[in-house]
N, C-alpha and C positions, 0 to 999 in steps of 0.2 A: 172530187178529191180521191185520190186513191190510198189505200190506208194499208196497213201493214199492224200484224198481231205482234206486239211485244212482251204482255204479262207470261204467258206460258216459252217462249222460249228465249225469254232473257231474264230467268227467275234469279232471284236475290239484284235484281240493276236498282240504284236509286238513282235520279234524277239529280245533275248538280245545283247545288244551292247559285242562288243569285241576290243581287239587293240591287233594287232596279226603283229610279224614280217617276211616280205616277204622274200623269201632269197636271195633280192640286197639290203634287211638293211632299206625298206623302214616301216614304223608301217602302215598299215590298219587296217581301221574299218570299221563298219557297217553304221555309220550315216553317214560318209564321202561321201556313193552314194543315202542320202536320197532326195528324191522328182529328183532325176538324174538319174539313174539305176534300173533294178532289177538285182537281186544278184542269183546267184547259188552256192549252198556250198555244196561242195563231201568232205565228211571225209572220208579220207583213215581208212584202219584196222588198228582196235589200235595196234597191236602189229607190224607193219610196221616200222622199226629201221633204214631204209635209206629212202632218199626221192620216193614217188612212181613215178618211172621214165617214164612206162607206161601209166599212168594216165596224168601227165605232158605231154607228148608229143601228147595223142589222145584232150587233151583240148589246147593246143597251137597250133592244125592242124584245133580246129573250133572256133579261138580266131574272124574270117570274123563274122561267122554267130552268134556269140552271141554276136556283134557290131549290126548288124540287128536287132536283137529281144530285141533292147537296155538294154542291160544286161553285167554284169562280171560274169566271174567266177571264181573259187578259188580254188584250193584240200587244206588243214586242214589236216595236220598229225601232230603224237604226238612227233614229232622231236624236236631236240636242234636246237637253231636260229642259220642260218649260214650255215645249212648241205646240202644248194644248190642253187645254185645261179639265181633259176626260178622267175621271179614277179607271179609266179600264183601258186608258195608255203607256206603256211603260217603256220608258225611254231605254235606249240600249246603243248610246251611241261608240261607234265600232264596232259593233258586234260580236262581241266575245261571248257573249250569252247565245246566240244566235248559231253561233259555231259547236256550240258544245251540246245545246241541243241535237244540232244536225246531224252529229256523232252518236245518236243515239237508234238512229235510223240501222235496218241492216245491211251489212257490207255491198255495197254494188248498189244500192237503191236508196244511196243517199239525196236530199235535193239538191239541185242545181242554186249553185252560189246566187242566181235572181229570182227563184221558187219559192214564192209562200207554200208554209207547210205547217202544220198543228201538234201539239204531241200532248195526249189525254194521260194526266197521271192519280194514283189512286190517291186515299188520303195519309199515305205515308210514302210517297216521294217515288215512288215505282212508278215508270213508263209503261203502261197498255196496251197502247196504239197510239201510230203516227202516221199521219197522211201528208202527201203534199199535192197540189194544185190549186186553184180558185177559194180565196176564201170570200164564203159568199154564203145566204141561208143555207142554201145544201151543205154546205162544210158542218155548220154552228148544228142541221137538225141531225147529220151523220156522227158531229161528236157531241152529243146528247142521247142520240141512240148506245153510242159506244162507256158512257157514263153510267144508264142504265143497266148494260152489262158487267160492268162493274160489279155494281148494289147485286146481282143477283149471282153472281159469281164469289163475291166478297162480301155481305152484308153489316160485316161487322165494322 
């Protein structure tokens, strides 16, 4: 994944709010872990029509350590709500969620409309960093590295 620094040169950005269903039917949002969490948001490839089962299962094997780095995480695909029954799937069908993240990327080095891509925010809705390419361990232990930096940048 290739990542991009956001915290220092997009000071005061927050993240747009969203209310995205999980697939046990629960709604999550974004303010729901403010001042509590950082968040980490993998959007699957847009054109991913079933839930990404790989991706689920390599982020429910490091559900410990992004406990440690007091953080959630999430995969965002452009699925219909209901199409699996993971809490760490979050339906986003049409992608409006998906777009608005993308927007957060900087100018020119947006992802590509079929690019998975991640975007680590602190626990008050500020974008850090954003990468796109492969979500896959490497992605999950680069934004856990990037979460750590956080904590030691921002402790509070």
């Amino acid at each position: 994944m290739h990542w991009h620094e956001l915290g220092r040169t997009r000071s005061g950005l927050v993240a747009p709010d969203f209310a995205l269903q999980s697939g046990t039917g629960e709604t999550i949002t974004r303010t729901q872990f403010r001042q509590r969490a950082h968040l980490v948001l993998f959007f699957a490839p847009r054109d991913a029509v079933q839930a990404p089962a790989a991706q689920l299962r390599a982020l429910d094997a490091s559900r410990e350590r992004f406990a440690e780095a007091s953080a959630h995480a999430f995969v965002i695909a452009e699925v219909p709500a209901g199409v699996h029954e993971s809490a760490w799937l979050l339906a986003d069908p049409g992608g409006a969620v998906r777009a608005s993240y993308a927007r957060l990327f900087p100018e020119g080095h947006e992802p590509g409309a079929g690019e998975p891509f991640a975007v680590v925010l602190d626990r008050y809705g500020a974008p850090w960093y954003a990468g796109h390419g492969a979500l896959d361990d490497a992605a999950i232990d680069e934004a856990l590295t990037r979460l750590w930096a956080i904590e030691y940048d921002c402790p509070e």
